[in-house]
C-alpha positions as CSV (number, residue, x, y, z in Angstrom):
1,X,-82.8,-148.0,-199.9
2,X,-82.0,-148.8,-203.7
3,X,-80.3,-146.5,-206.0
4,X,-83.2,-144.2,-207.5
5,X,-83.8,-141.2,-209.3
6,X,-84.8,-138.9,-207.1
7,X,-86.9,-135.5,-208.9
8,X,-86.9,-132.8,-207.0
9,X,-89.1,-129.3,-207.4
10,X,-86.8,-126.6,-206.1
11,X,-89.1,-123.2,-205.9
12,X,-86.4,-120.4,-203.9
13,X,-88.6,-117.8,-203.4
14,X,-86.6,-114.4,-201.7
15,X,-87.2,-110.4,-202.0
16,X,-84.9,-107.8,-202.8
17,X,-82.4,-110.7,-204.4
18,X,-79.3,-109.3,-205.9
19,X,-76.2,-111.6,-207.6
20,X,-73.8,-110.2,-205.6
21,X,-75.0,-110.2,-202.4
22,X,-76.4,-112.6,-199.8
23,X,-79.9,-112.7,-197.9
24,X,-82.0,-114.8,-196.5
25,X,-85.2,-115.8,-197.7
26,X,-88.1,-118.5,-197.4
27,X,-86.4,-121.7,-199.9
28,X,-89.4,-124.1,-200.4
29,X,-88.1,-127.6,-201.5
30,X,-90.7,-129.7,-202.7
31,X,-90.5,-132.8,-204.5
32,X,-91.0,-137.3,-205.2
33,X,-89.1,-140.2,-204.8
34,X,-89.0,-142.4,-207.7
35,X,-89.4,-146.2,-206.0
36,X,-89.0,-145.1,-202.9
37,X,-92.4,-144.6,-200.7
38,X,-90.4,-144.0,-197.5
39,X,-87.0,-143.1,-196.3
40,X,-85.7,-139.4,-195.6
41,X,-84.3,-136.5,-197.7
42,X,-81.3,-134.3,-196.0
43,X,-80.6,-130.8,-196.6
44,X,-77.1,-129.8,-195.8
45,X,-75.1,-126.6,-195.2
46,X,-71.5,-126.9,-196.5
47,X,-68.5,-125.7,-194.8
48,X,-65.0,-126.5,-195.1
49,X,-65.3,-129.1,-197.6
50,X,-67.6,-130.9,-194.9
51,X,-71.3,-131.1,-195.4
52,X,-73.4,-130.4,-191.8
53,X,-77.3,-131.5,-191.7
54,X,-79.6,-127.9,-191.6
55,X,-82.8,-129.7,-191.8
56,X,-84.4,-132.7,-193.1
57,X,-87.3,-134.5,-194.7
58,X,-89.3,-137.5,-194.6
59,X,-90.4,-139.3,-197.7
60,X,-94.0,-140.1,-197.6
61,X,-96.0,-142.4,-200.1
62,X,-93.1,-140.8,-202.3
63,X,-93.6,-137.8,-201.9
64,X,-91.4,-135.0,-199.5
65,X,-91.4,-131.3,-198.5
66,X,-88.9,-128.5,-197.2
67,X,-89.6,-125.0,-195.9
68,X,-86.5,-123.5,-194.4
69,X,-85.3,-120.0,-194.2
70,X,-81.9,-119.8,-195.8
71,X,-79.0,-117.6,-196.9
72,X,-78.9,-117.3,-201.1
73,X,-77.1,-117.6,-202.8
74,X,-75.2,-120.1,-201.3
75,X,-73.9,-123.7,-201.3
76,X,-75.7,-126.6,-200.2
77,X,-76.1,-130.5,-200.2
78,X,-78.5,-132.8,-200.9
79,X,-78.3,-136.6,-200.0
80,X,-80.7,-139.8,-199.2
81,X,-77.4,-141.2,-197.2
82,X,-75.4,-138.8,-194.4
83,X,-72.9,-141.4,-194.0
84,X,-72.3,-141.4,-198.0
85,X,-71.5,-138.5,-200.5
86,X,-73.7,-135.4,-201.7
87,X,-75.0,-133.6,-204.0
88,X,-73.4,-129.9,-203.9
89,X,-75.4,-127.8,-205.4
90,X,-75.4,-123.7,-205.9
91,X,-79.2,-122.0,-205.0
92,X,-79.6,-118.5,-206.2
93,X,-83.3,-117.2,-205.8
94,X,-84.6,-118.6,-209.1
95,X,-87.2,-121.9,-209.1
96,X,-85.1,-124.7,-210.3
97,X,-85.8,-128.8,-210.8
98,X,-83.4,-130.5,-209.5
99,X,-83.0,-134.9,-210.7
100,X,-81.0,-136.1,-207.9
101,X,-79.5,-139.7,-209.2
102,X,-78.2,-141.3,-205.7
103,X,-76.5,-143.9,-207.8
104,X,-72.9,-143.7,-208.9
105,X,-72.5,-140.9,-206.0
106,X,-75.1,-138.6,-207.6
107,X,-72.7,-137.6,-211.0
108,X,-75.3,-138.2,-213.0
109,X,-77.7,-135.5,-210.9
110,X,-79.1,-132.6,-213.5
111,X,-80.6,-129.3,-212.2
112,X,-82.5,-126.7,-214.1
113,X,-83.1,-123.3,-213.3
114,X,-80.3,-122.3,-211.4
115,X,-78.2,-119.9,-213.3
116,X,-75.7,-120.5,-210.5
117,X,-75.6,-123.9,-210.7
118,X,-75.4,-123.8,-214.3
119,X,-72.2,-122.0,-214.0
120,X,-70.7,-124.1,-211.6
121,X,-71.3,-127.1,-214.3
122,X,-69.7,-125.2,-216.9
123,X,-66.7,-124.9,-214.6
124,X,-66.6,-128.1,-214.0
125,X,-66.7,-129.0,-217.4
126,X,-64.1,-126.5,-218.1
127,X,-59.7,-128.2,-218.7
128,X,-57.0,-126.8,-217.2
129,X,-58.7,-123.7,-216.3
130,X,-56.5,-120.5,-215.4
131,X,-58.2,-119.5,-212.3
132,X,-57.6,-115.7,-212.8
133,X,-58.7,-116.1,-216.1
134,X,-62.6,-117.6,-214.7
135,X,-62.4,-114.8,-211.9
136,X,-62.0,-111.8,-214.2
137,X,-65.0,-113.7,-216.5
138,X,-67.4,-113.6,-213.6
139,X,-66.0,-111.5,-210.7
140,X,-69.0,-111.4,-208.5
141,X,-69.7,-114.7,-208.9
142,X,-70.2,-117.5,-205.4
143,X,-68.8,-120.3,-208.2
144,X,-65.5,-118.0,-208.7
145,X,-64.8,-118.0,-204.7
146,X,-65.3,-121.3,-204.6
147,X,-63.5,-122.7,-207.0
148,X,-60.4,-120.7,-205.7
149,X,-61.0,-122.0,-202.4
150,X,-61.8,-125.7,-203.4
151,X,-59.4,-126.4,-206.2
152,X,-57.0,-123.9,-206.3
153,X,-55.9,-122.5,-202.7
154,X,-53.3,-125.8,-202.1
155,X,-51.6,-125.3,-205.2
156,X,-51.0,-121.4,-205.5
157,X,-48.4,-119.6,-203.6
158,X,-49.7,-116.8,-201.0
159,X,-49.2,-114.2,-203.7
160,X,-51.6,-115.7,-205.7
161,X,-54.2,-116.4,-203.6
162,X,-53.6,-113.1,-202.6
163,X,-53.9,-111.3,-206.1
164,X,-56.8,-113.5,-207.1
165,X,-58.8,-112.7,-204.1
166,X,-58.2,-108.7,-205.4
167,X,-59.6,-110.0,-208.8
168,X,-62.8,-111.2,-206.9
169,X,-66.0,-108.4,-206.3
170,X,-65.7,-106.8,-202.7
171,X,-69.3,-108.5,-202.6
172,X,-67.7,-112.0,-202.0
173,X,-64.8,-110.9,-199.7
174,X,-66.8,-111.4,-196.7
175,X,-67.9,-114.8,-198.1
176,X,-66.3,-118.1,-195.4
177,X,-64.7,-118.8,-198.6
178,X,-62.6,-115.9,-199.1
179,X,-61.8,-115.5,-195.4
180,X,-60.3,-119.0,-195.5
181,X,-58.4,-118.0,-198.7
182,X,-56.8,-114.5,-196.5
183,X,-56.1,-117.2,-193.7
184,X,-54.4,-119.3,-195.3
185,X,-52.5,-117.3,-198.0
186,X,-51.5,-115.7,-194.3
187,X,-50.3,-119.1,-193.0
188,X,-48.3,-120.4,-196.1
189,X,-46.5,-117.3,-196.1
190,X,-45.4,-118.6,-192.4
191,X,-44.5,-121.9,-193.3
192,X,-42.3,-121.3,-196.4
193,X,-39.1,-123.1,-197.0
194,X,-36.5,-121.4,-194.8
195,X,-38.5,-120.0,-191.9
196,X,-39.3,-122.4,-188.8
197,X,-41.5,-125.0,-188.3
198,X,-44.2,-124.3,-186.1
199,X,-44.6,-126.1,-183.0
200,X,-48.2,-128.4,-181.9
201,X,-49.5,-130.5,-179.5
202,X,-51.5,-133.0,-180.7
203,X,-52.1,-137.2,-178.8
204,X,-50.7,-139.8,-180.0
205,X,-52.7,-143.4,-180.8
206,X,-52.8,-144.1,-176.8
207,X,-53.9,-140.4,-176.6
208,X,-51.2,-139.2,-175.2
209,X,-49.9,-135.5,-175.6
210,X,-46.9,-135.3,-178.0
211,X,-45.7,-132.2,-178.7
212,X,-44.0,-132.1,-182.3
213,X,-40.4,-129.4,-181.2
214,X,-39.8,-132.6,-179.4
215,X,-38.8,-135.0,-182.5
216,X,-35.9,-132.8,-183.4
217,X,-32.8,-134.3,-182.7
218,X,-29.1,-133.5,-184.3
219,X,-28.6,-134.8,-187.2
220,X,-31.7,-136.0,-188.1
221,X,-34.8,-134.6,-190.2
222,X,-38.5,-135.0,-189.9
223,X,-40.8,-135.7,-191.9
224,X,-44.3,-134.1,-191.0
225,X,-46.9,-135.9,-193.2
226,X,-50.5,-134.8,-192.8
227,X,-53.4,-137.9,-194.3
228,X,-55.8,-139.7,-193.5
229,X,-57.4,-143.3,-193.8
230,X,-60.5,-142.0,-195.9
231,X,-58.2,-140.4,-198.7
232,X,-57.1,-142.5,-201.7
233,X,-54.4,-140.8,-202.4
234,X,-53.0,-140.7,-199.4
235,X,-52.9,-144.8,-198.9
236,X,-52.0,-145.1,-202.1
237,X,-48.6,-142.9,-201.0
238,X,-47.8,-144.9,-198.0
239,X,-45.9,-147.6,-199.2
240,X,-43.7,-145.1,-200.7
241,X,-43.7,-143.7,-197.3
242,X,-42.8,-147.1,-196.0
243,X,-40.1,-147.9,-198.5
244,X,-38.4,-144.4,-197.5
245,X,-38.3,-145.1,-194.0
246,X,-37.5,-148.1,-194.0
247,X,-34.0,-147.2,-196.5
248,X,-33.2,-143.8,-194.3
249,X,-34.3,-144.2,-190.9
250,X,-31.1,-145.4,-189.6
251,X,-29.4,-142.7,-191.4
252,X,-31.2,-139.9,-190.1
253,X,-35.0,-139.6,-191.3
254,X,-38.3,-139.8,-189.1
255,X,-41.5,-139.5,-189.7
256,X,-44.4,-137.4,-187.8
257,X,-47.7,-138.1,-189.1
258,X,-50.9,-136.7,-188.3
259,X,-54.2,-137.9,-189.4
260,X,-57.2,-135.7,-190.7
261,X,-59.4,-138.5,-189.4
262,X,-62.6,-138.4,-187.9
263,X,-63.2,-142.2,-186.6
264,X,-60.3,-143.2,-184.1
265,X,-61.0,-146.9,-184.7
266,X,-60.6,-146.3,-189.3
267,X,-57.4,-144.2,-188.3
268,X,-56.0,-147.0,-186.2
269,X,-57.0,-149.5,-188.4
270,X,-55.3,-147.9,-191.4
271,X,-52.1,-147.7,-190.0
272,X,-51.5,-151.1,-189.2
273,X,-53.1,-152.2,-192.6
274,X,-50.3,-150.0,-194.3
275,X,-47.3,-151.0,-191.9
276,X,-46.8,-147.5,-190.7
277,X,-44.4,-148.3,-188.0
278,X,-43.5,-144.0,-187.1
279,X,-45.3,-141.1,-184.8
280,X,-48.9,-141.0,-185.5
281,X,-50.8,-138.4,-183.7
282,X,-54.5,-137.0,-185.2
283,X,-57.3,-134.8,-182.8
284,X,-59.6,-136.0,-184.8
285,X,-61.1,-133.5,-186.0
286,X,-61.0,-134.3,-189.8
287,X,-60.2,-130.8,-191.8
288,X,-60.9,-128.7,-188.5
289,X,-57.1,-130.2,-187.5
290,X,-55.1,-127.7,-185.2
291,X,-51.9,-128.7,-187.0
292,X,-53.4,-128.5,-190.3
293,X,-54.4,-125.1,-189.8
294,X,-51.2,-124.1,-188.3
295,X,-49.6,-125.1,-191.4
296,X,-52.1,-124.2,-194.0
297,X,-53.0,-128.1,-194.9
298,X,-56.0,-127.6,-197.8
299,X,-55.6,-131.1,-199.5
300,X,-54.0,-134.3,-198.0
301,X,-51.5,-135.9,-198.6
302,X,-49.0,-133.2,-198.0
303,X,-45.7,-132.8,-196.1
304,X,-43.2,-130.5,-194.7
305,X,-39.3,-131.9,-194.2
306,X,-38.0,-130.4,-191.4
307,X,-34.1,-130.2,-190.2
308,X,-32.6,-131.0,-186.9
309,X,-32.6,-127.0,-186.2
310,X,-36.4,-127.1,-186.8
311,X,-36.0,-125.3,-190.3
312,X,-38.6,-126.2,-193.4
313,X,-36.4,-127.5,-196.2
314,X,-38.7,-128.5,-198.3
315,X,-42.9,-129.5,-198.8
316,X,-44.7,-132.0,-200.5
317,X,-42.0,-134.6,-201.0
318,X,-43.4,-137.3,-203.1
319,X,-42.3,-140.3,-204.9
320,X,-38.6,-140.1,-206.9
321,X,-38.8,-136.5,-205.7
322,X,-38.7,-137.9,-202.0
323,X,-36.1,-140.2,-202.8
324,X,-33.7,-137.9,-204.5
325,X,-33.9,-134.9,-201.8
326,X,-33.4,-137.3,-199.2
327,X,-30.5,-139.3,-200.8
328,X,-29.2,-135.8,-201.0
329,X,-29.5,-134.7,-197.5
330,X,-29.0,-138.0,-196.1
């Protein structure tokens, strides 16, 4: 299919809407193809950073219709491609035109109409915002949970999360955004420096159980690494990785990885393309990961480094900062 404009009629029509609360109502999504006389149109629901096909569309002479009953306001997707990115886009119950560009993964989309959406752009467009600072603008806001939960909840500490959920309208608190937010400000505050490591079960490559209490050996410290093959910033990270292995594994460092991936075959791939020569485990379950909710993993890469007594002594060890805290310990 070639990279098109795609112009959209978005007509939400609900009763009884309010801004601060969510209902379901009767979303009619009607709109043409520009180029494109066949093909199919996706509707997605968005949870935990993962888009999930709620309906869909076919594209005929151009032309394509929805009729769905769905929750507003609320976060969607919308994509010519389920294997590619998405469009995320915020629906409250006013008619809005939206002109989905698939090109250049859809950054160059526009929408009209949707005073939600329209505040989720100037967000966007928004440097070095103060999160508590947005809240307290627009307290009752969807855009204001989730950009807490998107962009903020990995680097805050549990206080925060904490105190800028209290800045947040009781209306959103029930949201599956601010529920993740409670869990994990409740999980960080388990896996600070000092306290334990928690133990896992998780296979290994051959998909064998490994469980992860079993790496710690005296005088030695492990290095539990959470990635995966799709993230850039992850494989860009490894041969730092590498490089730190290779100079302290004799003298006391190993390495414990597991992978947020979803395809066994890119996981495997990716660590013999990067020459990662430690423990890889992964349940493939991308960010549904046991491990990475047992340890409050909400953006990859990230690490814990763990002491022979199974004691965090640190977290997201990266770069010089790796190689100074382990020259240290080491």
């Amino acid at each position: 299919m070639k990279k098109n404009l795609l112009v959209i009629a978005v007509i939400a029509l609900v009763l009884g809407y309010a801004c601060d609360t969510k209902e379901t109502g009767g979303l009619s999504l009607e709109g043409s193809v520009k180029d494109v006389s066949e093909g199919t149109v996706y509707l997605q629901k968005f949870r935990n950073k993962t888009f999930f096909v709620i309906d869909s569309a076919a594209i005929n002479n151009g032309e394509f219709h929805f009729s769905k009953e769905v929750e507003l306001p609320e976060i969607y997707g919308l994509t010519l491609d389920t294997t590619k990115g998405s469009f995320l886009v915020f629906l409250d119950a006013n008619p809005a035109t939206v002109v989905l560009d698939s090109s250049n993964y859809y950054r160059n989309t526009t929408i009209e109409g949707s005073e939600l959406h329209n505040l989720y752009a100037e967000y966007r467009s928004r440097r070095h915002v103060q999160i508590d600072s947005f809240i307290r603008e627009h307290p009752a806001s969807l855009v204001s949970a989730y950009a807490l939960y998107r962009d903020f909840s990995y680097r805050l500490s549990p206080e925060e999360i904490k105190s800028n959920i209290q800045l947040l309208d009781p209306s959103l608190h029930n949201t599956p955004y601010v529920e993740v937010l409670k869990e994990v400000a409740a999980t960080l505050e388990v896996v600070s420096i000092g306290n334990p490591a928690p133990d896992f079960t998780v296979n290994n490559t051959e998909g064998n159980p490994v469980q992860f209490s079993e790496q710690f050996s005296p005088g030695r410290y492990v290095l539990l690494d959470f990635w995966a093959s799709w993230c850039g910033p992850c494989r860009r990270s490894n041969p730092g990785k590498v490089a730190a292995y290779e100079k302290y594994n004799e003298k006391g460092l190993d390495i414990f990885s597991v992978s947020l991936d979803k395809s066994r075959e890119n996981w495997l791939e990716a660590i013999e393309k990067d020459n990662l020569t430690w423990t890889h485990t992964s349940d493939l379950l991308h960010w549904d990961s046991e491990p990475a909710k047992l340890y409050g993993i909400r953006a990859i890469p990230s690490n814990y480094l763990i002491n022979d007594q199974g004691i965090i002594v640190a977290k997201n060890l990266r770069g010089e900062e790796l190689e100074k805290t382990l020259e240290d310990l080491l």
